[in-house]
PQR file of N, CA, C, O and H, with PARSE charges and radii, in Angstrom:
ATOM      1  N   UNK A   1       0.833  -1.191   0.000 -0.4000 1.5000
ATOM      2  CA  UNK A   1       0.000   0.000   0.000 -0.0000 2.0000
ATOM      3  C   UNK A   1       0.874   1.249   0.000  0.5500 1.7000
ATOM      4  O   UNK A   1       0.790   2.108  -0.878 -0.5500 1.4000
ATOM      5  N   UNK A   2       1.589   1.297   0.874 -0.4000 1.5000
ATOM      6  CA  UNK A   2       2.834   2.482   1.024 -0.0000 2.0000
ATOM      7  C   UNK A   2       3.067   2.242  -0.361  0.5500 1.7000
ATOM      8  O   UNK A   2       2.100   2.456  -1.092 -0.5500 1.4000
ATOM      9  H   UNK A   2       1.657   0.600   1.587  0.4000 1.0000
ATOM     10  N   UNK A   3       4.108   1.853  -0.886 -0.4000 1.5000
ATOM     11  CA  UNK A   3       4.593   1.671  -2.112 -0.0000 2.0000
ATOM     12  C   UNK A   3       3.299   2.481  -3.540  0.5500 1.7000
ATOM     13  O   UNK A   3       3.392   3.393  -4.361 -0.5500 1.4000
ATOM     14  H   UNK A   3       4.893   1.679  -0.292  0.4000 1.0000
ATOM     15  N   UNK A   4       2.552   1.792  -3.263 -0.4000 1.5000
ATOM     16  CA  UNK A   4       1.349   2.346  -4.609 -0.0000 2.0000
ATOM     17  C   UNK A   4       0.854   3.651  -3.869  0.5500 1.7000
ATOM     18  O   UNK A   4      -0.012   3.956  -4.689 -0.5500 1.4000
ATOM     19  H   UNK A   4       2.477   1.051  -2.595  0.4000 1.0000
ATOM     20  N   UNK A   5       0.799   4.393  -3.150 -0.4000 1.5000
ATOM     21  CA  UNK A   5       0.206   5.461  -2.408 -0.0000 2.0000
ATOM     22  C   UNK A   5       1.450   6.368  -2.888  0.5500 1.7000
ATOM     23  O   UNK A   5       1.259   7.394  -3.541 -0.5500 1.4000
ATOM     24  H   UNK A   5       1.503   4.145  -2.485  0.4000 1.0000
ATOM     25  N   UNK A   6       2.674   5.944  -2.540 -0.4000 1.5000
ATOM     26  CA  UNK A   6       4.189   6.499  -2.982 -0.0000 2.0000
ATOM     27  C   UNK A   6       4.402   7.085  -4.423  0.5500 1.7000
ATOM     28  O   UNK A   6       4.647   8.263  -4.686 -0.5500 1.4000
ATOM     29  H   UNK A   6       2.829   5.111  -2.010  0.4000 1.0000
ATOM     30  N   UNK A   7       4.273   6.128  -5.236 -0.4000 1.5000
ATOM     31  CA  UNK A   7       4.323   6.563  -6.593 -0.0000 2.0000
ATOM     32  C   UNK A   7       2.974   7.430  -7.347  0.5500 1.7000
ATOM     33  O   UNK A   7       2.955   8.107  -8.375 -0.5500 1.4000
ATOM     34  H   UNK A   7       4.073   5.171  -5.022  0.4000 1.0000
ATOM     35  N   UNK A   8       1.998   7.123  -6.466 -0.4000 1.5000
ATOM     36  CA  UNK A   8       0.534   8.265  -7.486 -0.0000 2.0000
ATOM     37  C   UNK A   8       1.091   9.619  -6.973  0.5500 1.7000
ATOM     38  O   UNK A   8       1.013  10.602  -7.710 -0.5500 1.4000
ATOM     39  H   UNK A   8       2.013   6.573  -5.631  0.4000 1.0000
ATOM     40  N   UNK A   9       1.735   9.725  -5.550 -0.4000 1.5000
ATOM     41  CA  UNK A   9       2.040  10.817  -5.199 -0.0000 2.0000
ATOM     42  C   UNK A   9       2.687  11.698  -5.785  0.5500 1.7000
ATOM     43  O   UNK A   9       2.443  12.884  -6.010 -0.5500 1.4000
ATOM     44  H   UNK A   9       1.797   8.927  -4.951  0.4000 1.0000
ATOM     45  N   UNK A  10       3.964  10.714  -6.144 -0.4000 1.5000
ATOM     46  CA  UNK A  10       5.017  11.306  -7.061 -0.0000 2.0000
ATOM     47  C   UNK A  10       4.388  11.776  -8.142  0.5500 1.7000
ATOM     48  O   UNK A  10       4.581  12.898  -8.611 -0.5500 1.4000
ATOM     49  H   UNK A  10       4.162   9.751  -5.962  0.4000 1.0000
ATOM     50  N   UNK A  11       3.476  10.795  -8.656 -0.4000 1.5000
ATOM     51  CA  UNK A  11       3.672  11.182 -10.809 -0.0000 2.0000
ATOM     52  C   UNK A  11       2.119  12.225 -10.365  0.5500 1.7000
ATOM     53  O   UNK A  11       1.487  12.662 -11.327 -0.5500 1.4000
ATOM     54  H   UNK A  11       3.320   9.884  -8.275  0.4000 1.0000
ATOM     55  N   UNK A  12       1.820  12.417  -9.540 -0.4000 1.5000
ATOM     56  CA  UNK A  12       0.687  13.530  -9.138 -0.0000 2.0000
ATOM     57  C   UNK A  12      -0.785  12.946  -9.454  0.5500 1.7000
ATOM     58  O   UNK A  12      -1.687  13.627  -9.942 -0.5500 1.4000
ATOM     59  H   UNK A  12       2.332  12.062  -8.758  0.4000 1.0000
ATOM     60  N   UNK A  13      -0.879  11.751  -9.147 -0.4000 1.5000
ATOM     61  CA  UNK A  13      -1.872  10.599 -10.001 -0.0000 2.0000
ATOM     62  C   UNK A  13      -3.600  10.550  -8.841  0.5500 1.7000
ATOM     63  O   UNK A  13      -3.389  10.525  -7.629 -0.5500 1.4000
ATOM     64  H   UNK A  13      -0.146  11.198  -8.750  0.4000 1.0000
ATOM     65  N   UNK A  14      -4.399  10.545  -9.089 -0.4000 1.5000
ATOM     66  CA  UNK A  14      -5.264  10.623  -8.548 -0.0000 2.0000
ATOM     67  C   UNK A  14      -5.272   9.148  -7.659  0.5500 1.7000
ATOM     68  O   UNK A  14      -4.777   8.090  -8.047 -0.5500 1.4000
ATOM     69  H   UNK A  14      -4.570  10.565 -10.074  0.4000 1.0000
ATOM     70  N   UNK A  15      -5.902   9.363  -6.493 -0.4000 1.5000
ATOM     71  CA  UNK A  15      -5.797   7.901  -5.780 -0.0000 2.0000
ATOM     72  C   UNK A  15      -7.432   8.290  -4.672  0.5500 1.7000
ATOM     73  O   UNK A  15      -7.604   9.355  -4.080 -0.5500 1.4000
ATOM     74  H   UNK A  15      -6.304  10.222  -6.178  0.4000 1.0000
ATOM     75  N   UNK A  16      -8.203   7.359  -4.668 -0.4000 1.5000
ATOM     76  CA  UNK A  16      -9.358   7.533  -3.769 -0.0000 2.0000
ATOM     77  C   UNK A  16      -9.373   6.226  -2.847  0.5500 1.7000
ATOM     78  O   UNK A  16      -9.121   5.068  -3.180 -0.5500 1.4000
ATOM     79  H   UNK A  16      -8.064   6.494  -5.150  0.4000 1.0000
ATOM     80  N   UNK A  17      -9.646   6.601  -1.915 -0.4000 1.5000
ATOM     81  CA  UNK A  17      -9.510   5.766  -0.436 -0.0000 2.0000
ATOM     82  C   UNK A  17     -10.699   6.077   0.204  0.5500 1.7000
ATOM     83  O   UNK A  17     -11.022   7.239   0.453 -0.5500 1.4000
ATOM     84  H   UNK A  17      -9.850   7.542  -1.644  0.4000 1.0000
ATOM     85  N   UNK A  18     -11.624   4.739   0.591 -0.4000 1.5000
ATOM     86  CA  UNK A  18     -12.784   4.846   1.391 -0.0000 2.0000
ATOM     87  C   UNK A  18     -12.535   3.777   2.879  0.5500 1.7000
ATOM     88  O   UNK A  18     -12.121   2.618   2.878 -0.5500 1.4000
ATOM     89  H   UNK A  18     -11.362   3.795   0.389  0.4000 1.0000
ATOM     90  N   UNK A  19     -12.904   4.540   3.954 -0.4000 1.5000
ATOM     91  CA  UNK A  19     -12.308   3.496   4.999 -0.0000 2.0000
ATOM     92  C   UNK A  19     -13.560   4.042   5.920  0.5500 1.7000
ATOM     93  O   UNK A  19     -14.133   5.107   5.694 -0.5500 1.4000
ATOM     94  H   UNK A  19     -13.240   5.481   3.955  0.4000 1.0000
ATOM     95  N   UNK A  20     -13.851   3.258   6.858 -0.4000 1.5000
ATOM     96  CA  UNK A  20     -14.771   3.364   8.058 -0.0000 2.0000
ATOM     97  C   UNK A  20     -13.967   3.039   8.815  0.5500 1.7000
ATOM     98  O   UNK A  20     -14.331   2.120   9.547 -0.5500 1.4000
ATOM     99  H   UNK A  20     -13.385   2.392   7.042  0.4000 1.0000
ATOM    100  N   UNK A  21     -12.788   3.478   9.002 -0.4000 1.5000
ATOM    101  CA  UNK A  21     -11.901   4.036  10.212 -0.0000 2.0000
ATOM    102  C   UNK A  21     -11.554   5.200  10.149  0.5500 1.7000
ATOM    103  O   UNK A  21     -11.433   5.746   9.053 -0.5500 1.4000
ATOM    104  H   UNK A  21     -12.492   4.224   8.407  0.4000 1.0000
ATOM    105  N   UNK A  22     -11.294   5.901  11.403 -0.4000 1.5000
ATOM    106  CA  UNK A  22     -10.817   7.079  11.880 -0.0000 2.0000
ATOM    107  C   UNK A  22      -9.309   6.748  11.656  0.5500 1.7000
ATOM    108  O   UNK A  22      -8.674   5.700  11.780 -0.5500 1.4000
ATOM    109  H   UNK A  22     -11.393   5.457  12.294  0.4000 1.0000
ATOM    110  N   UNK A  23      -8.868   8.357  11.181 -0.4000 1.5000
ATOM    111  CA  UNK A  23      -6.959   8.250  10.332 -0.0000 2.0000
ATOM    112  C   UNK A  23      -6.617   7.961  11.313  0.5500 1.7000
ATOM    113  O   UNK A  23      -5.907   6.963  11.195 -0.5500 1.4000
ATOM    114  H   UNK A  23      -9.384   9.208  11.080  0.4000 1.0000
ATOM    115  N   UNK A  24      -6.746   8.404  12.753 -0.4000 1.5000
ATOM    116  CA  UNK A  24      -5.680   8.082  14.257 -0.0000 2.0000
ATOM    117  C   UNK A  24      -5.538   7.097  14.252  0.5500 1.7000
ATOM    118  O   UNK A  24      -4.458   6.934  14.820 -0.5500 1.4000
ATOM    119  H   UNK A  24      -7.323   9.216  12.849  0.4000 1.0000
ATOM    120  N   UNK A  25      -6.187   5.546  13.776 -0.4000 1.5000
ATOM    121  CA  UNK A  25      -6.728   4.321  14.057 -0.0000 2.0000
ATOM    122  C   UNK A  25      -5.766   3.531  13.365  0.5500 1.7000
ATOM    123  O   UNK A  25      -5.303   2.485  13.819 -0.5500 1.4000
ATOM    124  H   UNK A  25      -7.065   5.679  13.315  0.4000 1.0000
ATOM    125  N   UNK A  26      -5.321   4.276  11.734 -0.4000 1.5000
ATOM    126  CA  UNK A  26      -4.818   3.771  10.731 -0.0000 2.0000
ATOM    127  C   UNK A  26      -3.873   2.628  11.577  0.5500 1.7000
ATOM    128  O   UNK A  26      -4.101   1.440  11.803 -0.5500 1.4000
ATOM    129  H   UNK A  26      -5.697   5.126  11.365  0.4000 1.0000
ATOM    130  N   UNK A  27      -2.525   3.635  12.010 -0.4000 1.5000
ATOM    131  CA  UNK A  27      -1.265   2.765  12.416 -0.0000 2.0000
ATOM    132  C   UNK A  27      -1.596   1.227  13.147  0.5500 1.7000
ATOM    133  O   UNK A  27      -0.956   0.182  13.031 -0.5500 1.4000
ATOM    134  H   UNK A  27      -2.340   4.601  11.827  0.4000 1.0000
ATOM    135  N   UNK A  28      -2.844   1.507  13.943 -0.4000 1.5000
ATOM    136  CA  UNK A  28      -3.239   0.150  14.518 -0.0000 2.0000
ATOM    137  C   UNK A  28      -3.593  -0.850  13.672  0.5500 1.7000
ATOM    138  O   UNK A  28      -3.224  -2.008  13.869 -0.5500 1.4000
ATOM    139  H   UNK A  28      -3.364   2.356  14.038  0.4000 1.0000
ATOM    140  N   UNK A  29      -4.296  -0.518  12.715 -0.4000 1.5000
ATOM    141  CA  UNK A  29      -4.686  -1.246  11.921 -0.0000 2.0000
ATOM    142  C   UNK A  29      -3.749  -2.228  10.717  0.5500 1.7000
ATOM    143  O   UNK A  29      -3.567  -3.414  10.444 -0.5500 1.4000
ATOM    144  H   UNK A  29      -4.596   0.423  12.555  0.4000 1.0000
ATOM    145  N   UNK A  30      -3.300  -0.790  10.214 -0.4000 1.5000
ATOM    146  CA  UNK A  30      -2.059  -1.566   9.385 -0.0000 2.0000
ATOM    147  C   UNK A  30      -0.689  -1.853  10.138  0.5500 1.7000
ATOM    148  O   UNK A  30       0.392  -1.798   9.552 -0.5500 1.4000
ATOM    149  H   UNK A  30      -3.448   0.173  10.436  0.4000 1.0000
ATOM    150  N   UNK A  31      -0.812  -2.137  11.372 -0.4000 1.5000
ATOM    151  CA  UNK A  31       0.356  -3.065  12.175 -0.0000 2.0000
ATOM    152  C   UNK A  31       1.848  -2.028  11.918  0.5500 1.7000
ATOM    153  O   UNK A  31       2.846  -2.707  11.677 -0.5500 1.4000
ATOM    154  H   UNK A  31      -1.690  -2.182  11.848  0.4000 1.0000
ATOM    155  N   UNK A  32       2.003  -1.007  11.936 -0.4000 1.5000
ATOM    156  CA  UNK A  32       3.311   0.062  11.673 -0.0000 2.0000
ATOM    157  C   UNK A  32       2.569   1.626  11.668  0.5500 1.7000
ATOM    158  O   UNK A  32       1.669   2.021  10.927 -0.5500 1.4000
ATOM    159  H   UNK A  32       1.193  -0.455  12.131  0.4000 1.0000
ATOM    160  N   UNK A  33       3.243   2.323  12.710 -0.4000 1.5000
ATOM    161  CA  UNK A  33       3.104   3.561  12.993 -0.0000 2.0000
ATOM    162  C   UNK A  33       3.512   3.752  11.971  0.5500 1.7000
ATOM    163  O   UNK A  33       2.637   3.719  11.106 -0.5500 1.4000
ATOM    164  H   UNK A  33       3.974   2.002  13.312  0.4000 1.0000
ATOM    165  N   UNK A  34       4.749   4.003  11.529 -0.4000 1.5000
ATOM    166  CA  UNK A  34       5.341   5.201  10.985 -0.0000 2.0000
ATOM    167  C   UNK A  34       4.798   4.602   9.360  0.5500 1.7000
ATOM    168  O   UNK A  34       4.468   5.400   8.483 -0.5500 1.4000
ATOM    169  H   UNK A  34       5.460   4.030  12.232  0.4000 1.0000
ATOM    170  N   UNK A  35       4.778   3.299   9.179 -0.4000 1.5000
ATOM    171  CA  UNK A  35       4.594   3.219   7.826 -0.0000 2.0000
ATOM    172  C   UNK A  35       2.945   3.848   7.484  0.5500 1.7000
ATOM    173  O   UNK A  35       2.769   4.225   6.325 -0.5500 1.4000
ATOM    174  H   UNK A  35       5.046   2.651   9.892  0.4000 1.0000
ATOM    175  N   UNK A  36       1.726   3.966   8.487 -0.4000 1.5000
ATOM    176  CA  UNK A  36       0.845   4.842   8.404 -0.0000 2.0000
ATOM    177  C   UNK A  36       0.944   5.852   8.400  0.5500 1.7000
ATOM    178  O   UNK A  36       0.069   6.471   7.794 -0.5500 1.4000
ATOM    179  H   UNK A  36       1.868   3.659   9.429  0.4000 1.0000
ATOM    180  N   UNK A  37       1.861   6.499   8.948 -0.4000 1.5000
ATOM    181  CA  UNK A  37       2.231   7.986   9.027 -0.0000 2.0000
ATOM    182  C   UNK A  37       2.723   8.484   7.539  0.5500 1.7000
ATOM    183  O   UNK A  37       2.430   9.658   7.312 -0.5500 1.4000
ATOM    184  H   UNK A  37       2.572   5.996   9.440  0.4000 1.0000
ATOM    185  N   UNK A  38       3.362   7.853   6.572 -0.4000 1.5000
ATOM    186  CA  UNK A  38       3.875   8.231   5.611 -0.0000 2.0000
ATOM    187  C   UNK A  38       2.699   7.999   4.726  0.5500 1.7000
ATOM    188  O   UNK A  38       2.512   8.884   3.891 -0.5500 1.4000
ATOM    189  H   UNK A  38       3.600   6.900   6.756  0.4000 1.0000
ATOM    190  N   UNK A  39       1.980   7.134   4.728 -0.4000 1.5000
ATOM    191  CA  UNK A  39       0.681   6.938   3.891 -0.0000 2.0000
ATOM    192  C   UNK A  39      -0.059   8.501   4.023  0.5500 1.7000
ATOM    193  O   UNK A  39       0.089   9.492   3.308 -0.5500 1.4000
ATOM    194  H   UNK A  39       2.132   6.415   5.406  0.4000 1.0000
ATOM    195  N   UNK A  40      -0.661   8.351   4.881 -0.4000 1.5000
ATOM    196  CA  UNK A  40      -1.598   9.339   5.485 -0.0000 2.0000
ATOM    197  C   UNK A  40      -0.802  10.654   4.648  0.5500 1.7000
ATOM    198  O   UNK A  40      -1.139  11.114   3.557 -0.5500 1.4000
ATOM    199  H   UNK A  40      -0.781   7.546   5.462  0.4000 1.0000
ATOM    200  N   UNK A  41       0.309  11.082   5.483 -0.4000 1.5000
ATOM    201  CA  UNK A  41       1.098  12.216   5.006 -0.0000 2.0000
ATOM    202  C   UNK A  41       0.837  12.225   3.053  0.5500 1.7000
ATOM    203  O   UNK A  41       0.182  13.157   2.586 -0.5500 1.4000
ATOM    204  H   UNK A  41       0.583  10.708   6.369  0.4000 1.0000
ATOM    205  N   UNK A  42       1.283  11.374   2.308 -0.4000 1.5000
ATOM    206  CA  UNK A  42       0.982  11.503   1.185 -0.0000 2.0000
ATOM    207  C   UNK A  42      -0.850  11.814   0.796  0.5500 1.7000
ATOM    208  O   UNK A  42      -1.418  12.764   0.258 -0.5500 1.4000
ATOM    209  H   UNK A  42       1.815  10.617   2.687  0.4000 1.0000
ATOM    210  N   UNK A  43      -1.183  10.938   1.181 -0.4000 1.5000
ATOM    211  CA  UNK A  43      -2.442  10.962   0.695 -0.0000 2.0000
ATOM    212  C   UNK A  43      -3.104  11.875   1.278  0.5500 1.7000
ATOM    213  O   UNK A  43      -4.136  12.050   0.630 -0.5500 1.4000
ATOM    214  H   UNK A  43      -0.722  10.166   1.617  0.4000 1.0000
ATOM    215  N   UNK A  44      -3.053  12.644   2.279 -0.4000 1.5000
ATOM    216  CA  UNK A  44      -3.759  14.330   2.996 -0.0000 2.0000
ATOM    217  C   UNK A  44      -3.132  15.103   2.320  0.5500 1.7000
ATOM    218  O   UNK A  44      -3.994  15.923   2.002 -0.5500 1.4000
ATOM    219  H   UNK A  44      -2.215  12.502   2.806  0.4000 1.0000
ATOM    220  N   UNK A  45      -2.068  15.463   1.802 -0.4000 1.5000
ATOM    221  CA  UNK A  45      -1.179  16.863   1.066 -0.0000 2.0000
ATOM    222  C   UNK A  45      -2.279  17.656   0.527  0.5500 1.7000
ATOM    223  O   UNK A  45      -2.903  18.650   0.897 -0.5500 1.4000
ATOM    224  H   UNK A  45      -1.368  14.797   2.060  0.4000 1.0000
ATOM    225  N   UNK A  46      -2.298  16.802  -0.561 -0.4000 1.5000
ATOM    226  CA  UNK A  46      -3.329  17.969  -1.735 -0.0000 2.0000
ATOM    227  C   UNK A  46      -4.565  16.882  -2.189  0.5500 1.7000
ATOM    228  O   UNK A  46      -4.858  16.373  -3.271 -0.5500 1.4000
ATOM    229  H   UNK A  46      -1.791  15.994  -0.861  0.4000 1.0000
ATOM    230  N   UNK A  47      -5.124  16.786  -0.854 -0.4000 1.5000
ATOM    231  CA  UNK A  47      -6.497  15.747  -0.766 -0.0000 2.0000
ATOM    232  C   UNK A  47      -7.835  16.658  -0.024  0.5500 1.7000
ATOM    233  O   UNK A  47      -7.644  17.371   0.961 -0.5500 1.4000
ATOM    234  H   UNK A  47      -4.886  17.199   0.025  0.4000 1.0000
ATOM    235  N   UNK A  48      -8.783  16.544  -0.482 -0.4000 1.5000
ATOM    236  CA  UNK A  48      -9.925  16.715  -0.216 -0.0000 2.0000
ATOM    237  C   UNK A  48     -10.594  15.381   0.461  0.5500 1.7000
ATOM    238  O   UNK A  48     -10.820  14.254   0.020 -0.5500 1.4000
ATOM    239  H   UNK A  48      -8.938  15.965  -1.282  0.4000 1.0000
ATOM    240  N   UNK A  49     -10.784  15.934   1.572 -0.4000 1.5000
ATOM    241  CA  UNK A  49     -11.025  15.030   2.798 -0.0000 2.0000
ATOM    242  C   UNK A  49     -12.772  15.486   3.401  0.5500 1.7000
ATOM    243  O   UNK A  49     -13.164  16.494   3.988 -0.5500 1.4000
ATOM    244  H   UNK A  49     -10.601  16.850   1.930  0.4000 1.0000
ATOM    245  N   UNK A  50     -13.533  14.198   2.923 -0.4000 1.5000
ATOM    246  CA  UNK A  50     -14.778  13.800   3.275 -0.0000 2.0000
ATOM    247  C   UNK A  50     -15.477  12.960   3.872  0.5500 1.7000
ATOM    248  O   UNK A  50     -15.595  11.854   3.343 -0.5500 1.4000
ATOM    249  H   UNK A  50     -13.215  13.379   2.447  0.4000 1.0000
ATOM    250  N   UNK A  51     -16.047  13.190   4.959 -0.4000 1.5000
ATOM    251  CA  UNK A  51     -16.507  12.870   6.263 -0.0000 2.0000
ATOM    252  C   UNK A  51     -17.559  12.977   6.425  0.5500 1.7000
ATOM    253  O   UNK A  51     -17.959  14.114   6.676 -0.5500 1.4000
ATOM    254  H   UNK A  51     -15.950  14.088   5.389  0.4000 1.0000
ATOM    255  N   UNK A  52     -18.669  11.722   6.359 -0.4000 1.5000
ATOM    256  CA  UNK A  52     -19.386  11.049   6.163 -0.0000 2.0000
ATOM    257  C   UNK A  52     -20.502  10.740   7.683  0.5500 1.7000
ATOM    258  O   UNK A  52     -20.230   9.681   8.248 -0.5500 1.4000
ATOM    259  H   UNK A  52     -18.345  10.799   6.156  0.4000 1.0000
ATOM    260  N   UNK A  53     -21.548  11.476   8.259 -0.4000 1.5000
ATOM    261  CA  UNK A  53     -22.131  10.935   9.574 -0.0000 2.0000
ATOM    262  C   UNK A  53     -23.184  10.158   9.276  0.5500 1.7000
ATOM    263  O   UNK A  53     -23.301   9.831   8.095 -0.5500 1.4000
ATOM    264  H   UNK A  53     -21.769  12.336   7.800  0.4000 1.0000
ATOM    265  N   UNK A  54     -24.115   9.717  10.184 -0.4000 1.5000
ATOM    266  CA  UNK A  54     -25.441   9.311  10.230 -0.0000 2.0000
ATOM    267  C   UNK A  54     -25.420   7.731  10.120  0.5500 1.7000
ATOM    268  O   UNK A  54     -24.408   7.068  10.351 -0.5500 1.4000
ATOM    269  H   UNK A  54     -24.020   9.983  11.143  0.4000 1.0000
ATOM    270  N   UNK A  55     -26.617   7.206   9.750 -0.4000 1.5000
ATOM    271  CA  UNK A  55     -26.855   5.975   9.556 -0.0000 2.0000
ATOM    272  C   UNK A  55     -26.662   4.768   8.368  0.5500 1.7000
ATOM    273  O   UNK A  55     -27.148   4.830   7.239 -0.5500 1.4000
ATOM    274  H   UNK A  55     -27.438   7.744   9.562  0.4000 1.0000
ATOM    275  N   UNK A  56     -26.212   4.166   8.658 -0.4000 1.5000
ATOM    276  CA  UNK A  56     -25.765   2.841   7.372 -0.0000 2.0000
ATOM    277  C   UNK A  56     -26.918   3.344   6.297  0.5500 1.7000
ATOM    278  O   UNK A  56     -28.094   3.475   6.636 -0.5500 1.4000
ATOM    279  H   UNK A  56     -25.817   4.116   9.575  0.4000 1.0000
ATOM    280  N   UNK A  57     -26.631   3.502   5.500 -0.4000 1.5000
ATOM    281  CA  UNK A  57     -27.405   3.096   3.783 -0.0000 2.0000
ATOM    282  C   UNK A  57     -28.484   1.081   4.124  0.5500 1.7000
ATOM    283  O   UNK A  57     -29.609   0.589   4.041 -0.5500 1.4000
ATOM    284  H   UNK A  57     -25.676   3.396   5.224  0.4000 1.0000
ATOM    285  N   UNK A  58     -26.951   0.687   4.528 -0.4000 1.5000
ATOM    286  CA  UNK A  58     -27.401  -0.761   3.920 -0.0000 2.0000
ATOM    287  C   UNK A  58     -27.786  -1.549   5.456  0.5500 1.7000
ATOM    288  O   UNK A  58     -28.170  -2.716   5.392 -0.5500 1.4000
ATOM    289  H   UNK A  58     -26.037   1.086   4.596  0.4000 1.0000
ATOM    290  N   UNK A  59     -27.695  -1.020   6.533 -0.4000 1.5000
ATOM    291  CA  UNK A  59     -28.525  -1.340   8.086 -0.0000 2.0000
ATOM    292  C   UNK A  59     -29.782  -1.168   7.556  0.5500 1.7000
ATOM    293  O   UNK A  59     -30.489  -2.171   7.466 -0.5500 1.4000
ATOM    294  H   UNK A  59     -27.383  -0.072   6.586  0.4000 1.0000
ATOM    295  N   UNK A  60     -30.308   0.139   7.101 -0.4000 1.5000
ATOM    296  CA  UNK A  60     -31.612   0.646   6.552 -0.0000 2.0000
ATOM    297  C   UNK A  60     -32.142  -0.659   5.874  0.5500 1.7000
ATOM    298  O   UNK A  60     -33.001  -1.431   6.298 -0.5500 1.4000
ATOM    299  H   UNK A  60     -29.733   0.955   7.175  0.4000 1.0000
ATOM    300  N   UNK A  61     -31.545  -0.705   4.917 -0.4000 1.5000
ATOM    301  CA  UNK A  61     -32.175  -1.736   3.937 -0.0000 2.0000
ATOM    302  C   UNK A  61     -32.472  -3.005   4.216  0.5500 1.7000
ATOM    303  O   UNK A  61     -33.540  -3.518   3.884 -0.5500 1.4000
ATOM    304  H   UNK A  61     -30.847  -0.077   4.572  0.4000 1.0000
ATOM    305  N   UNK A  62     -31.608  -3.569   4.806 -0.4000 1.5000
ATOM    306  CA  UNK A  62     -31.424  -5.019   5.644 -0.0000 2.0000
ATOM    307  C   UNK A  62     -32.735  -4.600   6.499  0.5500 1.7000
ATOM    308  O   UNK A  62     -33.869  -4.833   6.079 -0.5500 1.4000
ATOM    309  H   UNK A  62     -30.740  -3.151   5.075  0.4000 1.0000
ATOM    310  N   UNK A  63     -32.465  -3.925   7.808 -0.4000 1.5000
ATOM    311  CA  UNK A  63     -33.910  -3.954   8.727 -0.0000 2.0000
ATOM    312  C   UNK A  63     -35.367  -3.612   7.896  0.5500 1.7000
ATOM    313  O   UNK A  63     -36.400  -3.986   8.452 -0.5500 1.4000
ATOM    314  H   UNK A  63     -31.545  -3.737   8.150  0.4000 1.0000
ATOM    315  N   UNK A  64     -35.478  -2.920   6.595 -0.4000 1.5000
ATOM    316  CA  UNK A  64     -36.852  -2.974   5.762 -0.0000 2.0000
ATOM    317  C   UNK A  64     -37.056  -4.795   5.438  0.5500 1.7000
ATOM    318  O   UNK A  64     -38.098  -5.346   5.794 -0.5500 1.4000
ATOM    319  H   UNK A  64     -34.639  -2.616   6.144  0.4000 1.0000
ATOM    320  N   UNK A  65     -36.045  -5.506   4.806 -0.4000 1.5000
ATOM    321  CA  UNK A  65     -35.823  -6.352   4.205 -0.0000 2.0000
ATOM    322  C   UNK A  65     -36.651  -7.407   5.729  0.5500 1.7000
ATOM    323  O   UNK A  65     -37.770  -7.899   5.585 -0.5500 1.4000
ATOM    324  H   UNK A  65     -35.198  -5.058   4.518  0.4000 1.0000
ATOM    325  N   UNK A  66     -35.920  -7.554   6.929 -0.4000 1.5000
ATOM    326  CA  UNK A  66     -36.160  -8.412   7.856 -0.0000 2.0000
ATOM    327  C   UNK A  66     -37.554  -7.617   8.267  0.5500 1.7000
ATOM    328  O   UNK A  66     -37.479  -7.924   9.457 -0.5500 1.4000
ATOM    329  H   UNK A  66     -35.011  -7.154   7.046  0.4000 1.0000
ATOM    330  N   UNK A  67     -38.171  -7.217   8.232 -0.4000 1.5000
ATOM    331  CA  UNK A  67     -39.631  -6.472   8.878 -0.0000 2.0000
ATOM    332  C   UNK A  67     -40.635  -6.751   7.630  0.5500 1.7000
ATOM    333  O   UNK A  67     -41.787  -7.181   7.674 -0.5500 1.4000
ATOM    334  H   UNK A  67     -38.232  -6.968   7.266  0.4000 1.0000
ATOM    335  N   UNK A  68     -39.874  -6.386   6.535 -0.4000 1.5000
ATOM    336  CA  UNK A  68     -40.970  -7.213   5.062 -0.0000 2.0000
ATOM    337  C   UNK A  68     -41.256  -8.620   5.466  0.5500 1.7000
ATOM    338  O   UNK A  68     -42.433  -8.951   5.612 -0.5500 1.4000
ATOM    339  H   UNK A  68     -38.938  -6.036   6.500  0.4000 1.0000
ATOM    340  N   UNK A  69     -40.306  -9.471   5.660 -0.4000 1.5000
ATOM    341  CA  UNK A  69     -39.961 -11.273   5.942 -0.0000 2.0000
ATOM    342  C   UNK A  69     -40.967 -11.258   6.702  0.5500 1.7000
ATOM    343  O   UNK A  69     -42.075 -11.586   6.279 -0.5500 1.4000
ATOM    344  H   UNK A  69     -39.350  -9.202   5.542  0.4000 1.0000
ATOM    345  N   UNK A  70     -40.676 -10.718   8.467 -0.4000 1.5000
ATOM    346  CA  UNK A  70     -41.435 -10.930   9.036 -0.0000 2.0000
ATOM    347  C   UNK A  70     -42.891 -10.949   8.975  0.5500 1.7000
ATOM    348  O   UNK A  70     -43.691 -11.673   9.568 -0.5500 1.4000
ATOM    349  H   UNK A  70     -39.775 -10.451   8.811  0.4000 1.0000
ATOM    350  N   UNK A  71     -43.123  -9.750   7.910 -0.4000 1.5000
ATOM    351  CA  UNK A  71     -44.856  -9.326   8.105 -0.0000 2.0000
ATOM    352  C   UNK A  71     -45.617 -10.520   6.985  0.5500 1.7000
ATOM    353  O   UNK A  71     -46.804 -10.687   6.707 -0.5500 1.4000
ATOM    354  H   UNK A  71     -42.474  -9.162   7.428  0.4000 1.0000
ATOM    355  N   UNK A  72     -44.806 -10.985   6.673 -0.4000 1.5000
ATOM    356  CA  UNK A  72     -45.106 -11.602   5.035 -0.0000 2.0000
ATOM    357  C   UNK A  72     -45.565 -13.668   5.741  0.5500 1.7000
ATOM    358  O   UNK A  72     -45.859 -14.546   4.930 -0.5500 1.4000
ATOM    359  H   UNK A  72     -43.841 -10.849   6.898  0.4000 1.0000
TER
END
């Protein structure tokens, strides 16, 4: 991941990342502080950063789905 995050950076290449983790979280996740730290650092520079609240899309749908079953 470092590595491919590394080079879009360089050649100025568009790269989109969707995560349902919080960035603080990253390093835990991918098992290396610092190698999250250099990710992150690339990919925040000249990123437009969107942050997302409220309720699942697909919780919604699933609980219509199990309440249809049921009534049916």
């Amino acid at each position: 991941l470092q590595m491919v995050v590394h080079r879009r950076y360089k050649l100025r290449r568009a790269i989109v990342v969707t995560s349902n983790r919080i960035v603080e979280d990253w390093g835990k996740y991918l098992g290396d502080h610092t190698m999250s730290t250099t990710i992150l650092d690339r990919l925040m520079h000249r990123s437009a950063l969107l942050a997302f609240e409220g309720k699942s899309y697909r919780l919604k749908e699933a609980a219509s789905r199990l309440t249809s079953a049921s009534a049916a």
